[in-house]
N, CA, C and O atoms as a GROMACS GRO file, in nm:
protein
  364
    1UNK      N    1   0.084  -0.118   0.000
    1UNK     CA    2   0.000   0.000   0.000
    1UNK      C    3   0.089   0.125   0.000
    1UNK      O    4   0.203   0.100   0.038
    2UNK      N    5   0.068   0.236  -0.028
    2UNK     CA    6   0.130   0.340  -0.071
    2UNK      C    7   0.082   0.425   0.035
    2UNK      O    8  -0.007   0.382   0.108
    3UNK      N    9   0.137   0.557   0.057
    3UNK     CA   10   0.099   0.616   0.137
    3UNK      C   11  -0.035   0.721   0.165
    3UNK      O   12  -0.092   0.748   0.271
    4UNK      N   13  -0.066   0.777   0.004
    4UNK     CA   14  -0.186   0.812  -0.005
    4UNK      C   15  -0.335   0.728   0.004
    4UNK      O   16  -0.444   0.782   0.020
    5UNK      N   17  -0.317   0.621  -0.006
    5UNK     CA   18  -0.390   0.498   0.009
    5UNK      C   19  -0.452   0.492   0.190
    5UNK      O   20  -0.564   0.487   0.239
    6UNK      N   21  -0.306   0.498   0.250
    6UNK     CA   22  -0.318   0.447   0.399
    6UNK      C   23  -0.362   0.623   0.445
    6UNK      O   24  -0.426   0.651   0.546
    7UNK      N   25  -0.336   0.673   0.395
    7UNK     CA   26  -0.416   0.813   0.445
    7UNK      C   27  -0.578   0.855   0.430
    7UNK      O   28  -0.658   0.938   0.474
    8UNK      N   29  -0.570   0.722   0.320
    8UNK     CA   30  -0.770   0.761   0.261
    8UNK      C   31  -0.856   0.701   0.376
    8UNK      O   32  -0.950   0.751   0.437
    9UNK      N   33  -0.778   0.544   0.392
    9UNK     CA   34  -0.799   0.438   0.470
    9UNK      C   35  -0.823   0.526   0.614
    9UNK      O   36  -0.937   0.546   0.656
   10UNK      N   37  -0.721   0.566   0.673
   10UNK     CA   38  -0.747   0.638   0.769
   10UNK      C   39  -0.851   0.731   0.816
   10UNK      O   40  -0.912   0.731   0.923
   11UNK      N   41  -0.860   0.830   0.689
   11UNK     CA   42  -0.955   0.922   0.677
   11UNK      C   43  -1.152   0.856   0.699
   11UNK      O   44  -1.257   0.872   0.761
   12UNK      N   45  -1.087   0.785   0.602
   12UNK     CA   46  -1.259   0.715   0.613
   12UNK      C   47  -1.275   0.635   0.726
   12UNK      O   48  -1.385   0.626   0.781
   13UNK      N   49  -1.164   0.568   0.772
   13UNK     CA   50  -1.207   0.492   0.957
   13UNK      C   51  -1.237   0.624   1.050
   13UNK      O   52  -1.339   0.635   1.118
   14UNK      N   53  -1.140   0.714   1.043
   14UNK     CA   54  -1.218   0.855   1.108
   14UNK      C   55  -1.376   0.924   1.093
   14UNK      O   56  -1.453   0.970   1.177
   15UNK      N   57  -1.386   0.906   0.943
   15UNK     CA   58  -1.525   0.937   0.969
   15UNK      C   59  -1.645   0.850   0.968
   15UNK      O   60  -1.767   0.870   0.959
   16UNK      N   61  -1.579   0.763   0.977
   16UNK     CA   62  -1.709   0.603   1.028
   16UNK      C   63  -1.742   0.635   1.159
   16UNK      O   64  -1.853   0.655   1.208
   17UNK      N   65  -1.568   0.639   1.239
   17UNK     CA   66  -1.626   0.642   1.348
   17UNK      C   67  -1.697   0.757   1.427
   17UNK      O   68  -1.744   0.741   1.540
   18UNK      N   69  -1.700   0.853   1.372
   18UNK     CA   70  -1.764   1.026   1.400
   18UNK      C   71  -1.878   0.995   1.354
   18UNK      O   72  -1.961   1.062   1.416
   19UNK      N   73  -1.940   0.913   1.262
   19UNK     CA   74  -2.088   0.918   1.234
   19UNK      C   75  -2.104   0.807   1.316
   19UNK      O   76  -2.223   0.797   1.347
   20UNK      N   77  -2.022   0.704   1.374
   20UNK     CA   78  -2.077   0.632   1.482
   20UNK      C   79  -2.112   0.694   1.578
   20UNK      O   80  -2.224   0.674   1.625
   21UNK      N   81  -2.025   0.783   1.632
   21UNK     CA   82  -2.053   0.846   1.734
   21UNK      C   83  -2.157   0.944   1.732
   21UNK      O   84  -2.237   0.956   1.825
   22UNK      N   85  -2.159   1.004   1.646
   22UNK     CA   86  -2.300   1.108   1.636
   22UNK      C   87  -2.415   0.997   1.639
   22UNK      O   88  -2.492   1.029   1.730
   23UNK      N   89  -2.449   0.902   1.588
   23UNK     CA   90  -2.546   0.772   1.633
   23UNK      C   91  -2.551   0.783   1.730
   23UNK      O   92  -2.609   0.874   1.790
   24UNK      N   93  -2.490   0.695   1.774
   24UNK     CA   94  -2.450   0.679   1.900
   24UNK      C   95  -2.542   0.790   1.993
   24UNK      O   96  -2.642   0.760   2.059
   25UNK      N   97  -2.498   0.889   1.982
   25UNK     CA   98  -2.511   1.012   2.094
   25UNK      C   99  -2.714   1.033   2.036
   25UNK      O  100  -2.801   1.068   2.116
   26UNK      N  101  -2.726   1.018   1.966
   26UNK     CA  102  -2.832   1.005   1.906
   26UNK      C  103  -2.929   0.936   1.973
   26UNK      O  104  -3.010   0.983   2.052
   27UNK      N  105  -2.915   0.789   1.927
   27UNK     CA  106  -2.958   0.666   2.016
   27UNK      C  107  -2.964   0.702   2.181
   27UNK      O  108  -3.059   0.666   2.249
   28UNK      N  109  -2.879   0.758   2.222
   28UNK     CA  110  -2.888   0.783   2.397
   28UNK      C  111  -2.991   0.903   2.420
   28UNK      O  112  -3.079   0.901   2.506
   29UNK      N  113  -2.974   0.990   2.346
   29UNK     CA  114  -3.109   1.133   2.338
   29UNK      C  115  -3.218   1.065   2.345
   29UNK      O  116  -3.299   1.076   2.437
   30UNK      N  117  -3.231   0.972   2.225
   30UNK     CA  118  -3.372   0.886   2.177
   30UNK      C  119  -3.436   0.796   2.325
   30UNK      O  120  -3.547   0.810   2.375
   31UNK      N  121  -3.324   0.704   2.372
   31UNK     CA  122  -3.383   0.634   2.511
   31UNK      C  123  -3.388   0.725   2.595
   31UNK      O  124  -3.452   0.682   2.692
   32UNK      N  125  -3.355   0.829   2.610
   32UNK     CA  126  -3.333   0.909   2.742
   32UNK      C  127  -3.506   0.955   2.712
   32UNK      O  128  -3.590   0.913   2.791
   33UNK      N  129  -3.543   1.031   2.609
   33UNK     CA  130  -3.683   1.056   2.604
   33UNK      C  131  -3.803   0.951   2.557
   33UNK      O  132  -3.919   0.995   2.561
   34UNK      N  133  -3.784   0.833   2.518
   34UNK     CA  134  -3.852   0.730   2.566
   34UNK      C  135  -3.842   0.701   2.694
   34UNK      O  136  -3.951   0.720   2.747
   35UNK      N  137  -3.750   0.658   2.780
   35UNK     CA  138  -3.780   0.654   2.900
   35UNK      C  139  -3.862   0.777   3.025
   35UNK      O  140  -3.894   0.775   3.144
   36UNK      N  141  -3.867   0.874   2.912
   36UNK     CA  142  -3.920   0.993   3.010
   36UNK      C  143  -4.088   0.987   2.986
   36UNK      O  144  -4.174   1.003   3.072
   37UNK      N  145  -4.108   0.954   2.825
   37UNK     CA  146  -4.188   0.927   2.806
   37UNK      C  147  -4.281   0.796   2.880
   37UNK      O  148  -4.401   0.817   2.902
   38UNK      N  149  -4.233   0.688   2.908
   38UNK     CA  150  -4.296   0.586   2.955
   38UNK      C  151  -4.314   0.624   3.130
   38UNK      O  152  -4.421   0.595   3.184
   39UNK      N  153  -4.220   0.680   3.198
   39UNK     CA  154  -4.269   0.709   3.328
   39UNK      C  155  -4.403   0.800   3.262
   39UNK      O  156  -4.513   0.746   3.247
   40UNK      N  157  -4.386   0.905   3.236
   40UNK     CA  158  -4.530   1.030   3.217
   40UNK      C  159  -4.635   0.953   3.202
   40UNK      O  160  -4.743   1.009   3.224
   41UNK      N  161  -4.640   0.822   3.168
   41UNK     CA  162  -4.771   0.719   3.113
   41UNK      C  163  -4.759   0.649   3.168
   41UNK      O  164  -4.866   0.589   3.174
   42UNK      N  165  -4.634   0.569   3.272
   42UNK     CA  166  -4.694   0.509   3.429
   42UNK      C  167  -4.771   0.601   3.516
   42UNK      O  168  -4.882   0.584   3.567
   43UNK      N  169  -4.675   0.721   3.524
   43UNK     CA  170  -4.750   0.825   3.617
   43UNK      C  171  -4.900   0.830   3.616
   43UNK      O  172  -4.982   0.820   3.707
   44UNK      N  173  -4.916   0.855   3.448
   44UNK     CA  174  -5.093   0.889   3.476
   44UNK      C  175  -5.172   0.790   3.459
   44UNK      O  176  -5.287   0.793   3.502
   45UNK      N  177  -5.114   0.670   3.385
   45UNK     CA  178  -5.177   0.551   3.433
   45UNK      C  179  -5.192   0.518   3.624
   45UNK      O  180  -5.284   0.448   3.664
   46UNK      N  181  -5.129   0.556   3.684
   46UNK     CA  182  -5.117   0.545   3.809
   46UNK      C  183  -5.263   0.610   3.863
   46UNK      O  184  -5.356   0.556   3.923
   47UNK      N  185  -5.245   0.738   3.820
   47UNK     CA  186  -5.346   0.849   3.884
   47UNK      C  187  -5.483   0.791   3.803
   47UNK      O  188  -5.583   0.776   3.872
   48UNK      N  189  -5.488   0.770   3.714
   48UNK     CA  190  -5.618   0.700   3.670
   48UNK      C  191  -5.655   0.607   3.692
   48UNK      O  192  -5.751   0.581   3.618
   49UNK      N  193  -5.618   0.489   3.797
   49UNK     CA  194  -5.642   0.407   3.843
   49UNK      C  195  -5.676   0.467   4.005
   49UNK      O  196  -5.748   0.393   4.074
   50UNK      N  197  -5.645   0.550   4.046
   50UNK     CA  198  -5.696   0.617   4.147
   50UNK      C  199  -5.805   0.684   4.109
   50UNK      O  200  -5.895   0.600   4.110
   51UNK      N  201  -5.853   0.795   4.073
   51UNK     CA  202  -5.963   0.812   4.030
   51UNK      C  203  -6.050   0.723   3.980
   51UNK      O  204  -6.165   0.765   3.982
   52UNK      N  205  -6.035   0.607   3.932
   52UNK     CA  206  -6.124   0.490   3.876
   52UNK      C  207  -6.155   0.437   3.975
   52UNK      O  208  -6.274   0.407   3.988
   53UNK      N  209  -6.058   0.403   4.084
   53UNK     CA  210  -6.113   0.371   4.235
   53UNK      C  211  -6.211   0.473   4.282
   53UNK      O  212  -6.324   0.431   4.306
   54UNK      N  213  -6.190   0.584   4.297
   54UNK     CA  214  -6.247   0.698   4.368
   54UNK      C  215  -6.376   0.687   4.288
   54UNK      O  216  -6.471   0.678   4.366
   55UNK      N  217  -6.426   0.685   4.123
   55UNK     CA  218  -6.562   0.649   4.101
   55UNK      C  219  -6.604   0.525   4.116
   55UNK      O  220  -6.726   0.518   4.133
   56UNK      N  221  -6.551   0.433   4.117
   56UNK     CA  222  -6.632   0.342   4.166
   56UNK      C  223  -6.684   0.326   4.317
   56UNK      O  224  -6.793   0.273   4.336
   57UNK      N  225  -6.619   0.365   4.407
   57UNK     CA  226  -6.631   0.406   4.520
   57UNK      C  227  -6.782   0.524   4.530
   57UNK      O  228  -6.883   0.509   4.598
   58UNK      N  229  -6.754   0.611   4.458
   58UNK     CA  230  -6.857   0.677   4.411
   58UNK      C  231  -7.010   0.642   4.366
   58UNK      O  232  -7.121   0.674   4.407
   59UNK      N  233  -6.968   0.575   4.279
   59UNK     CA  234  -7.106   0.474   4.198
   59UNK      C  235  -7.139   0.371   4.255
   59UNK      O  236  -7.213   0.305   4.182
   60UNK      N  237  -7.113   0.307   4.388
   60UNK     CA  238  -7.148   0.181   4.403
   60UNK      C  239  -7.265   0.168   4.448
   60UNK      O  240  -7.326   0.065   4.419
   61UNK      N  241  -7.333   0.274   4.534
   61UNK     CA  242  -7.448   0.253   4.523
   61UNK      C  243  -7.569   0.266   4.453
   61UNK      O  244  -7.688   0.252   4.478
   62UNK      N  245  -7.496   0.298   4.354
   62UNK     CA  246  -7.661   0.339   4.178
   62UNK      C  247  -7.737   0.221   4.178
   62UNK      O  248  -7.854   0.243   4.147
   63UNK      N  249  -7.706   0.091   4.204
   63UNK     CA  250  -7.838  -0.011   4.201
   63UNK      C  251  -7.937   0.036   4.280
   63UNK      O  252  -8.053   0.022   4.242
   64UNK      N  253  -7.905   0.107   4.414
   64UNK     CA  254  -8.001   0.084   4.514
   64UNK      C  255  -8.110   0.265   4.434
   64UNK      O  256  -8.214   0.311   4.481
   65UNK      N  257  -8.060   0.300   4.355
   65UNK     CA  258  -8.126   0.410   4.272
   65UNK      C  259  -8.222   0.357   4.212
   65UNK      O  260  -8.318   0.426   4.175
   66UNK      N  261  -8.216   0.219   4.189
   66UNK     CA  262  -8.340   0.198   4.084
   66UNK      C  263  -8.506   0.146   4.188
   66UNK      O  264  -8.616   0.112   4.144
   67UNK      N  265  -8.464   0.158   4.317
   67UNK     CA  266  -8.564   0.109   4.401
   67UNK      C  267  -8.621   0.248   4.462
   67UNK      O  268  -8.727   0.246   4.525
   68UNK      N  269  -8.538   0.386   4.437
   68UNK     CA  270  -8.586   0.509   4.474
   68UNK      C  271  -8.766   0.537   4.384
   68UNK      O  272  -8.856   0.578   4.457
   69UNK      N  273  -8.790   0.519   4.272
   69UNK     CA  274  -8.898   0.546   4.181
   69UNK      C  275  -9.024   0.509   4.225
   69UNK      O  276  -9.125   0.578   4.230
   70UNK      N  277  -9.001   0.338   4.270
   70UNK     CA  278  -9.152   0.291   4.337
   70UNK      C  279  -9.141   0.390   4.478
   70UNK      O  280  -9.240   0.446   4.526
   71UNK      N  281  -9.034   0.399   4.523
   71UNK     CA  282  -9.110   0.462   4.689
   71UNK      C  283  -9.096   0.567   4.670
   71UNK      O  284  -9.137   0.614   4.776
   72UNK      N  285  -9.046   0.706   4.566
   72UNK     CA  286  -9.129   0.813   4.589
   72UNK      C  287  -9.315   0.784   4.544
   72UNK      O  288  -9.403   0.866   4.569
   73UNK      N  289  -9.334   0.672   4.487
   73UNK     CA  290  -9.437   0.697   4.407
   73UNK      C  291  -9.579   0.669   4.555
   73UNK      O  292  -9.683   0.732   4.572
   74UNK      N  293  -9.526   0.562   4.628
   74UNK     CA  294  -9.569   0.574   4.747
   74UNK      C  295  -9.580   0.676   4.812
   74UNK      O  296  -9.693   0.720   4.834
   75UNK      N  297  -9.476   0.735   4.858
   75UNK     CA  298  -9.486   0.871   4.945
   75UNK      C  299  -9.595   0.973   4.841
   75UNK      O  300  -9.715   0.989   4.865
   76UNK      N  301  -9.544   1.015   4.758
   76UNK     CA  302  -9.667   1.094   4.667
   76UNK      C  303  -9.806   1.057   4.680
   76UNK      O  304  -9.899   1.136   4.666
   77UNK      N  305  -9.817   0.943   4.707
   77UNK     CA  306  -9.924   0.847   4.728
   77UNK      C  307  -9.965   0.890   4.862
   77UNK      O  308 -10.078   0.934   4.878
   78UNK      N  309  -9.879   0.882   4.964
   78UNK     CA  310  -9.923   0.908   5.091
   78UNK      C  311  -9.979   1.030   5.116
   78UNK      O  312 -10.086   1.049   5.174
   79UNK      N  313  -9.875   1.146   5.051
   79UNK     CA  314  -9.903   1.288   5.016
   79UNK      C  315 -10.074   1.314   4.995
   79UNK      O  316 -10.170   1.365   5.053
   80UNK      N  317 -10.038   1.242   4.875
   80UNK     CA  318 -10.210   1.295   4.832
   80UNK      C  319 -10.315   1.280   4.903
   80UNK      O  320 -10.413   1.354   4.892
   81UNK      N  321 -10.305   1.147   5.014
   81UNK     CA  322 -10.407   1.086   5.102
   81UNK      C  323 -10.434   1.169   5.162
   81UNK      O  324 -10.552   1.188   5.191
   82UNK      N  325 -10.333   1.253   5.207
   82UNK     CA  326 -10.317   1.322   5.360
   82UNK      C  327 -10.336   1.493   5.339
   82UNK      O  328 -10.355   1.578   5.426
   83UNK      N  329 -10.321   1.512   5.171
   83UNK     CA  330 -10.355   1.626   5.158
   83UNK      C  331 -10.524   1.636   5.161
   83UNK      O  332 -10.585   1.727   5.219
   84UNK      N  333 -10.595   1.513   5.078
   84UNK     CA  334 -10.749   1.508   5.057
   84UNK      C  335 -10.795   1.500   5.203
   84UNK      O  336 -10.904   1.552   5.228
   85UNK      N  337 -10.742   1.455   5.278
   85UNK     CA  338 -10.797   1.445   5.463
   85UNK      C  339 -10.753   1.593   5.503
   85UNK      O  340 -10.841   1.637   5.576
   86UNK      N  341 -10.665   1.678   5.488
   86UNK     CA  342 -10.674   1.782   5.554
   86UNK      C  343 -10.752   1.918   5.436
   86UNK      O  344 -10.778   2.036   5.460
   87UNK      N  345 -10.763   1.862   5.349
   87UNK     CA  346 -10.923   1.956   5.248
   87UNK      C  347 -10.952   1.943   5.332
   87UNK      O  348 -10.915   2.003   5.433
   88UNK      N  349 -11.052   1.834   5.321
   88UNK     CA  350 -11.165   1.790   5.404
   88UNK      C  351 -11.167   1.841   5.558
   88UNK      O  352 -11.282   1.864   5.597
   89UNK      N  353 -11.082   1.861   5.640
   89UNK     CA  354 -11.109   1.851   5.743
   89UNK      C  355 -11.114   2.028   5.736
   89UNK      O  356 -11.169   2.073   5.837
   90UNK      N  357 -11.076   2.120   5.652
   90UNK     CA  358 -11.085   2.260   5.652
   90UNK      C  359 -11.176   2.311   5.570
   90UNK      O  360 -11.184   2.433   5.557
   91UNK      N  361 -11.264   2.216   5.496
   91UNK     CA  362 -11.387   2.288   5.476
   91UNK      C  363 -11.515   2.320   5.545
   91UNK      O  364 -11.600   2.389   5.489
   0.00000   0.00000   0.00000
C-alpha cells in the first residue's frame, strides 16, 4: 500500500467512526426521552387508576337508585291521602 492509500484508509475509519458516534449520541437522546416518556404514562396511568377507584367508590351505590322510583311513588301516594284528609277537614 502506498501512502496516499493508507491516508484515505485512515480518513474514512475517522469518519465512520464520527458518524458512529453522532449515532450513538443520538440513540442515547432517543432512550433518554422514551424513558421519560414511559414514566409520564406510568405516572398517569397510576393516577387514573386512582380516580377509577375513587368512582367506583362513588357509583357503588346506583343499584339501590333503581328502588328510589316505586317509593317516591308511594310517598306521593301518601301525600295525596293526607292532603285530601286535611281539604276535608278545613272545609
Amino acid at each position: 500500500m502506498t501512502v496516499p492509500a493508507l491516508a484515505e484508509t485512515h480518513t474514512f475509519w475517522a469518519v465512520a467512526l464520527g458518524i458512529g458516534a453522532v449515532v450513538l449520541a443520538v440513540v442515547v437522546v432517543l432512550m433518554s426521552l422514551l424513558l421519560s416518556f414511559l414514566k409520564d404514562i406510568a405516572d398517569s396511568v397510576t393516577r387514573l387508576l386512582e380516580v377509577g377507584a375513587e368512582v367506583g367508590a362513588n357509583t357503588a351505590k346506583i343499584k339501590q337508585l333503581a328502588d328510589t322510583g316505586p317509593v317516591l311513588e308511594m310517598i306521593k301516594a301518601e301525600a295525596l291521602i293526607h292532603d285530601g284528609y286535611l281539604e276535608s277537614q278545613l272545609r
